[in-house]
C-alpha positions as CSV (number, residue, x, y, z in Angstrom):
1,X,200.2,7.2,55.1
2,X,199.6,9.5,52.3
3,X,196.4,9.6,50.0
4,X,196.1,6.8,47.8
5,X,195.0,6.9,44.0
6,X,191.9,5.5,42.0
7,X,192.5,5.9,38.6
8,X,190.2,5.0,35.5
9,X,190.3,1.8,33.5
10,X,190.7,1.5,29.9
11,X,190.9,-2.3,30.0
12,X,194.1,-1.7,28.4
13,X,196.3,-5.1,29.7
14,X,199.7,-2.6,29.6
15,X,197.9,0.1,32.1
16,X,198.1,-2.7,34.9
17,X,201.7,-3.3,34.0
18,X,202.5,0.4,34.3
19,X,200.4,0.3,37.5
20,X,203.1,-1.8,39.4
21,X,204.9,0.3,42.2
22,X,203.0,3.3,42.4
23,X,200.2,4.6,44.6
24,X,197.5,3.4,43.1
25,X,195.3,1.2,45.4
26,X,192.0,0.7,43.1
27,X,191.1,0.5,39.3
28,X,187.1,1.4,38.2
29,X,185.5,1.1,35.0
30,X,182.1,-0.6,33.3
31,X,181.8,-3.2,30.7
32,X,180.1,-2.3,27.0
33,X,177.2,-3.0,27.1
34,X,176.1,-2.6,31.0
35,X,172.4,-3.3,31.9
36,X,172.2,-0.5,34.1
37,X,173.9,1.8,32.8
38,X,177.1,5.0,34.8
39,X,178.6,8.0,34.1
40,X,179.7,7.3,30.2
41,X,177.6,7.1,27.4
42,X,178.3,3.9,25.4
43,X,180.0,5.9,23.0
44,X,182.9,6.5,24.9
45,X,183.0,3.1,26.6
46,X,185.7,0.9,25.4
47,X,184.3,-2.1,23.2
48,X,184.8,-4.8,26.3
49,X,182.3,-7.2,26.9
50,X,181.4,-9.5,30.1
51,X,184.4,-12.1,29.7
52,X,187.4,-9.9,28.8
53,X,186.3,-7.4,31.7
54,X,185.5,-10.9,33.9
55,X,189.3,-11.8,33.1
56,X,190.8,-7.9,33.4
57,X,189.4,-7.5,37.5
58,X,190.7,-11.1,37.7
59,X,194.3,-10.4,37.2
60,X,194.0,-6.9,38.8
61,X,192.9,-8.3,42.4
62,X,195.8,-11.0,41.7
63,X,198.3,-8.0,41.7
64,X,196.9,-7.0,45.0
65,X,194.1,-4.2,43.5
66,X,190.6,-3.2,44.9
67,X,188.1,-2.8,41.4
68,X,185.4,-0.9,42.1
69,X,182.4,-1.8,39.4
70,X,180.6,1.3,38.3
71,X,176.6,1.4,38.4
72,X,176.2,4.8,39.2
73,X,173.4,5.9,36.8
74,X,171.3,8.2,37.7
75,X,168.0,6.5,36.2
76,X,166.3,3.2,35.6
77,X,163.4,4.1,33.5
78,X,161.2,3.1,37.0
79,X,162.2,-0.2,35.5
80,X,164.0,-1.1,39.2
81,X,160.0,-1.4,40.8
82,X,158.9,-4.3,37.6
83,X,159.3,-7.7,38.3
84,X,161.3,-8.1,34.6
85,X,163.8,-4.6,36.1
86,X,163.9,-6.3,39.3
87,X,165.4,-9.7,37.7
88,X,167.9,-7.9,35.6
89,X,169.4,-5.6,38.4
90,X,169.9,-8.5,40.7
91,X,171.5,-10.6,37.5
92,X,173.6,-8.3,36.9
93,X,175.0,-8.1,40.7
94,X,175.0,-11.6,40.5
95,X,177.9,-11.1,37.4
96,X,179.5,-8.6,39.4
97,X,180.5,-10.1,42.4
98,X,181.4,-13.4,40.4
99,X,184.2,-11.2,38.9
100,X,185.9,-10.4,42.0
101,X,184.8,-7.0,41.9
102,X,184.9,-5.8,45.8
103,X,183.1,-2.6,45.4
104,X,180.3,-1.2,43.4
105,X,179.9,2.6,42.9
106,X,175.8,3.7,42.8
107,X,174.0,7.5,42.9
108,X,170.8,5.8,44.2
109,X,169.6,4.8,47.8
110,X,167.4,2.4,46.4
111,X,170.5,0.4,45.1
112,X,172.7,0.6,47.8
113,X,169.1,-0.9,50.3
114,X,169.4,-3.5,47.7
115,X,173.2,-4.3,47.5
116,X,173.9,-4.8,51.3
117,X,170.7,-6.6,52.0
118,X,171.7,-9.2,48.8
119,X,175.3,-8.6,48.6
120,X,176.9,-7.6,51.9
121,X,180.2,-9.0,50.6
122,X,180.4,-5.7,48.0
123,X,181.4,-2.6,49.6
124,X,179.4,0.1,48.3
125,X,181.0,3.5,47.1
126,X,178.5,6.2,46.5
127,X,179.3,8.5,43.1
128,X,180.2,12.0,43.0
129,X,176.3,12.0,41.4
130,X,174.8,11.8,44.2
131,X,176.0,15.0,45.0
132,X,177.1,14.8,48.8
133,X,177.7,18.4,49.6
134,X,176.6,18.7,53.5
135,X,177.0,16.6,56.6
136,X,173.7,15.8,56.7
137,X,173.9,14.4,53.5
138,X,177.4,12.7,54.4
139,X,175.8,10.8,57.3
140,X,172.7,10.0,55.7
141,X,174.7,8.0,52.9
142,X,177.0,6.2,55.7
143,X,173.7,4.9,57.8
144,X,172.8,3.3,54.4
145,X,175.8,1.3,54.4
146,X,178.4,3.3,52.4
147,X,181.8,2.5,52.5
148,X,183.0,5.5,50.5
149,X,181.7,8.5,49.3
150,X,182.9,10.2,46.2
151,X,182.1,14.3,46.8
152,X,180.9,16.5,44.1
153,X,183.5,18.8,42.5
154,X,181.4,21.9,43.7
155,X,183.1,20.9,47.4
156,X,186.1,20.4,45.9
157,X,187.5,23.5,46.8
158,X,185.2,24.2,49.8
159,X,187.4,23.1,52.4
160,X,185.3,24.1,55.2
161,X,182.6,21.9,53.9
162,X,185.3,19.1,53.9
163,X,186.1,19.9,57.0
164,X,182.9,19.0,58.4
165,X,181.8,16.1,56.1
166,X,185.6,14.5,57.2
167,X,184.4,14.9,61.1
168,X,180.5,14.1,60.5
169,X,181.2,10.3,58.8
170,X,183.8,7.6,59.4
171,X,183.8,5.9,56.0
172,X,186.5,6.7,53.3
173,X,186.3,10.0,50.9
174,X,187.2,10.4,48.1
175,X,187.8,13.8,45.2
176,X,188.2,13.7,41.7
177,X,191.4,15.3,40.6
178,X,191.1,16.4,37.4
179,X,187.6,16.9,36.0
180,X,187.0,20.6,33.9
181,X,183.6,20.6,34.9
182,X,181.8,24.2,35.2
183,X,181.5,25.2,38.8
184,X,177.9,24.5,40.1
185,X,177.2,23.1,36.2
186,X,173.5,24.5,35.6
187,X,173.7,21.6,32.5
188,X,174.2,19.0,35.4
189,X,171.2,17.3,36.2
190,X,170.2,16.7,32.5
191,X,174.3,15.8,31.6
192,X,174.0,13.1,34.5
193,X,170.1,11.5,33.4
194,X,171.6,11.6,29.6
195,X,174.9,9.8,29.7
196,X,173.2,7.4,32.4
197,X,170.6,7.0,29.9
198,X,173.2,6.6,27.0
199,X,174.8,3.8,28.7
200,X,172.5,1.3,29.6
201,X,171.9,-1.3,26.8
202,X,168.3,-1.8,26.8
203,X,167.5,1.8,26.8
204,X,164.9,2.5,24.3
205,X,167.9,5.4,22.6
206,X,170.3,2.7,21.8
207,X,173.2,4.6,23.0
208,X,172.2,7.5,21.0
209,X,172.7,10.9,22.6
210,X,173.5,14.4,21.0
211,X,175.6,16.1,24.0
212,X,173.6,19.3,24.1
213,X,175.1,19.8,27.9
214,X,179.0,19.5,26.8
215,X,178.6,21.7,23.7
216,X,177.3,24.0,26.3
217,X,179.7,23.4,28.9
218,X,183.1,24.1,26.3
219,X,181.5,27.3,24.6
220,X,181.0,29.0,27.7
221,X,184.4,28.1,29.0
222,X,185.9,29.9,25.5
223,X,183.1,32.7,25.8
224,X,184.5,33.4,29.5
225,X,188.3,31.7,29.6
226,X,187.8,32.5,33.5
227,X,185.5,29.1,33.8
228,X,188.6,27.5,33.3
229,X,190.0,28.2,36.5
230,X,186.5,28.2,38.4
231,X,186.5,24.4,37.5
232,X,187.1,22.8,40.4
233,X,190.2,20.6,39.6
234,X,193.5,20.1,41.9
235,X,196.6,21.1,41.1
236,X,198.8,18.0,41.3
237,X,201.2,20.8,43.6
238,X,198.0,20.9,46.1
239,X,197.6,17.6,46.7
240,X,198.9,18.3,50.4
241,X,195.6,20.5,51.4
242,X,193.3,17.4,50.8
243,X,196.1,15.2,52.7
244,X,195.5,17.4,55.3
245,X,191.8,17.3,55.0
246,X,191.7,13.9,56.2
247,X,190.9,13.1,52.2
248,X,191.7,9.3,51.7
249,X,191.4,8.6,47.9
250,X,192.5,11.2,44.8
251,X,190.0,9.9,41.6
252,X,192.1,10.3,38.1
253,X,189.9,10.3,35.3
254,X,189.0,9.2,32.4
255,X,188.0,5.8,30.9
256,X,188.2,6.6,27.6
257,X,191.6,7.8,27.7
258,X,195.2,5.8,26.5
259,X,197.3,4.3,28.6
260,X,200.0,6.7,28.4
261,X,197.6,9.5,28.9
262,X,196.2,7.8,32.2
263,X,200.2,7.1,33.1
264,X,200.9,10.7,32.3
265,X,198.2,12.1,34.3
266,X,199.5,9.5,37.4
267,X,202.6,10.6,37.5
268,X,201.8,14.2,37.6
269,X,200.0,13.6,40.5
270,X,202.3,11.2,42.5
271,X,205.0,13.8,41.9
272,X,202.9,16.6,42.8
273,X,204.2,18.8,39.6
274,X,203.0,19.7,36.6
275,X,205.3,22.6,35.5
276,X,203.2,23.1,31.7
277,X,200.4,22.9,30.1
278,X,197.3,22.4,33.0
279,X,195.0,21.6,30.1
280,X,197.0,18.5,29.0
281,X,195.9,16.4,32.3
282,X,192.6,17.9,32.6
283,X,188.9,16.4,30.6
284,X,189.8,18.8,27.9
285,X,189.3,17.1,23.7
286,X,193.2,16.7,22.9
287,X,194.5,14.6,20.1
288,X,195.6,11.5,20.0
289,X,195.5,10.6,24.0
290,X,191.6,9.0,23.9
291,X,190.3,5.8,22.5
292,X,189.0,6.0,19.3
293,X,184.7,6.6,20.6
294,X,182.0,4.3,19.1
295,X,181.0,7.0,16.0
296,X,178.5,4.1,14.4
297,X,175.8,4.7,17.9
298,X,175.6,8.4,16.3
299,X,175.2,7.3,12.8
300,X,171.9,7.4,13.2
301,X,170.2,9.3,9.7
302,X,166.7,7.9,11.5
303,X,167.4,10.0,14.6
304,X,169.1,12.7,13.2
305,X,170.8,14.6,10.1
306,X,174.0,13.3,9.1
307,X,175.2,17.1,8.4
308,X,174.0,18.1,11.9
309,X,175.3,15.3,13.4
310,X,178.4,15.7,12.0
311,X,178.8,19.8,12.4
312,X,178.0,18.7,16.3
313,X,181.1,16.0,16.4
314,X,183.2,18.1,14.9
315,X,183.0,20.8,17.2
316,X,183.5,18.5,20.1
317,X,186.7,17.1,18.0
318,X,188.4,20.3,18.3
319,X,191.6,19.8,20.9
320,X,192.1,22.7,23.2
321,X,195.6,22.2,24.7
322,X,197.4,23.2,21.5
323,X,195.4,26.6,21.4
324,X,194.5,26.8,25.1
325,X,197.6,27.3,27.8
326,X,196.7,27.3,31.4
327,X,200.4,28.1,33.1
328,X,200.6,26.0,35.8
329,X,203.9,27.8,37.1
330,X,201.8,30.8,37.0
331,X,199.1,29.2,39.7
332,X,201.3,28.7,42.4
333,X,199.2,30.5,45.7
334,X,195.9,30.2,43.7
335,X,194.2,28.2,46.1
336,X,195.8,29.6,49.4
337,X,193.2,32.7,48.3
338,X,190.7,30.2,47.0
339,X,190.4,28.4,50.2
340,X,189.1,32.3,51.8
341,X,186.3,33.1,49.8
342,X,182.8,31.2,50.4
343,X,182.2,31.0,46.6
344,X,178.9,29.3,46.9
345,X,177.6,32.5,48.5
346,X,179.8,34.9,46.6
347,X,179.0,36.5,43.6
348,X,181.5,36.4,40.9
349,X,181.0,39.4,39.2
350,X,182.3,41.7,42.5
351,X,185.0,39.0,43.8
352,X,186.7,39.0,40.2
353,X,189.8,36.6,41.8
354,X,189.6,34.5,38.7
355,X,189.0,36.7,36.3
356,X,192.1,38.3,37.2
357,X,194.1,35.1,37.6
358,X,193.4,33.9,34.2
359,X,193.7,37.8,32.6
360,X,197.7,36.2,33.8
361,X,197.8,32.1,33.7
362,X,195.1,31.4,31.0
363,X,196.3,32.4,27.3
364,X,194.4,31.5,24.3
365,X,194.6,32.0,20.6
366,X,192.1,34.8,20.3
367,X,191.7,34.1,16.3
368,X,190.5,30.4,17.2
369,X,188.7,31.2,20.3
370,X,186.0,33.6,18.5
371,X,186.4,31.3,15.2
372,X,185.4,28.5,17.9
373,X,182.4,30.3,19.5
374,X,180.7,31.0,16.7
375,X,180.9,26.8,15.8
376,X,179.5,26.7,19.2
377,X,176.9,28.8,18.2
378,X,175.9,27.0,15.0
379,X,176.4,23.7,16.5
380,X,173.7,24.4,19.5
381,X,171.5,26.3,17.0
382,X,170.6,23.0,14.9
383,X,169.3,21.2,17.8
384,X,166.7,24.3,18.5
């Protein structure tokens, strides 16, 4: 049998009708309004509260389904050690397994210790930020209890480290397809502690955050278009490698996406073509494919200055795919030479690969690209 798909939830009713007969095998996502908080700021949650969600994994397990509940933040505030934390974690599992949920995703070991001593019905799937990027790390995870492990997308790529994690552990794994992540992000850490932060409804910010890290993360990938091709995404043409790899589960992101984006993205994969526009499937700003976000948690004149805020949201506003074109017909071989090279212990500068593969598959309207920088520029500047 071939991989199977996990694709993102938008709580979107129609996304499980357009589900029915292909590969998928599992749905994940988070209510609004989670006390503990994942990868997603509240901002870019979908408005769905306890019930509707309750009722949503209810009729996806009745179309035969896995839901896999994400509580993968990074941080509790140390709240997890207080008698008051303590209550409202184990309430919260309490809700989740009520839902028919039949796996939770978590980054910490604390929480997974937790889980299978209080819930050993919930399979436990660790998130990609735990960042699982050795055997030893693998293994450690899997004597805990975990039933899957989601790798970082700095192993994406690294198939001799795949290699070993497949022969070191027994329990599923599991890549994420098509995240445009920078390779080994140096924004990581604080991206991961701030949208965990973001997320969870009794934080002290509310679900305020000003993304610092993804203004970062988008400027440098216009100031050197080669990041776009060091981001460790899969073709939907190289899905066979990670067959191959003994890789169980391809993740699809993103939650905040429509349903005819998430479809869109699906098919590309199951097909295993995607002869345009690489930037259309990938966690690139486009218009009109994501869910309008939740503006009013950043209309905050107490926190911050409408006219920076703004400048800031505008910036991250701007769509890519109708100025940026990565060829994807133009890609074909790119990982054969990728799969050579030891890129964690490479140096970039002297290899040059992607530099030169994007000098051919990467084009970009230079007027806009410059233009763009310099709102970059500004944009980061008023947080200093």
């Amino acid at each position: 049998m071939g991989v199977q798909y996990s694709i993102a939830t938008n709580w979107d009713p129609a996304l499980l009708d357009n589900l029915e007969g292909t590969t998928v095998s599992s749905l994940y996502g988070q209510a609004w309004g989670d006390p503990l908080g994942g990868g997603r700021m509240l901002i870019f949650i979908p408005r769905v509260y306890k019930e509707e969600a309750k009722g949503f994994i209810s009729e996806t397990r009745r179309r035969g389904l896995s839901f896999n509940y994400i509580i993968n933040a990074t941080c509790f505030d140390n709240e997890e050690f207080t008698k008051k934390g303590h209550k409202r974690i184990m309430e919260h599992l309490e809700w989740i397994s009520s839902t028919g949920a039949d796996m939770v995703t978590v980054s910490l070991p604390f929480l997974i210790q937790l889980i299978k001593k209080n819930f050993p019905q919930l399979k436990v799937s660790i998130s990609s930020f735990a960042r699982i990027n050795s055997v030893y790390l693998a293994r450690f995870w899997e004597e805990m209890g975990a039933d899957k492990i989601i790798l970082p997308e700095s192993v994406t790529r690294d198939f001799k480290t795949l290699g070993l994690i497949r022969e070191g552990v027994d329990c599923e794994l599991e890549v994420i397809a098509n995240h445009c992540c920078l390779y080994n992000c140096p924004f990581d850490l604080h991206h991961r502690n701030m949208v965990s932060h973001g997320s969870q409804n009794s934080h002290p910010s509310g679900g305020f955050a000003v993304d610092y890290c993804k203004l970062s993360c988008q400027r440098r990938k216009l100031f050197r278009p080669s990041e776009f091709l060091r981001s460790c995404w899969i073709r939907p043409e190289d899905i066979c490698y990670y067959e191959d790899a003994g890789i169980d589960c391809i993740k699809l992101v993103e939650r905040f996406r429509g349903t005819e984006s998430l479809i869109r993205i699906l098919n590309a994969y199951e097909l295993r073509s995607y002869p345009g526009n690489l930037a259309e499937i990938l966690t690139l700003p486009q218009e009109g494919i994501y869910i309008q976000p939740n503006l009013d948690l950043i209309d905050r004149p107490d926190l911050i200055e409408k006219e920076k805020m703004d400048r800031i949201m505008g910036v991250l506003r701007e769509p890519f795919p109708q100025k940026v074109y990565i060829d994807n017909t133009r890609l074909d071989g790119f990982l054969d030479h990728i799969k050579k090279i030891d890129c964690l212990h490479t140096d970039c500068e002297i290899c040059g690969y992607c530099e030169k593969i994007a000098g051919r598959a990467v084009t970009i309207d230079e007027d806009w690209r410059m233009e763009m920088i310099e709102k970059f520029d500004k944009a980061i500047e008023v947080l200093q």
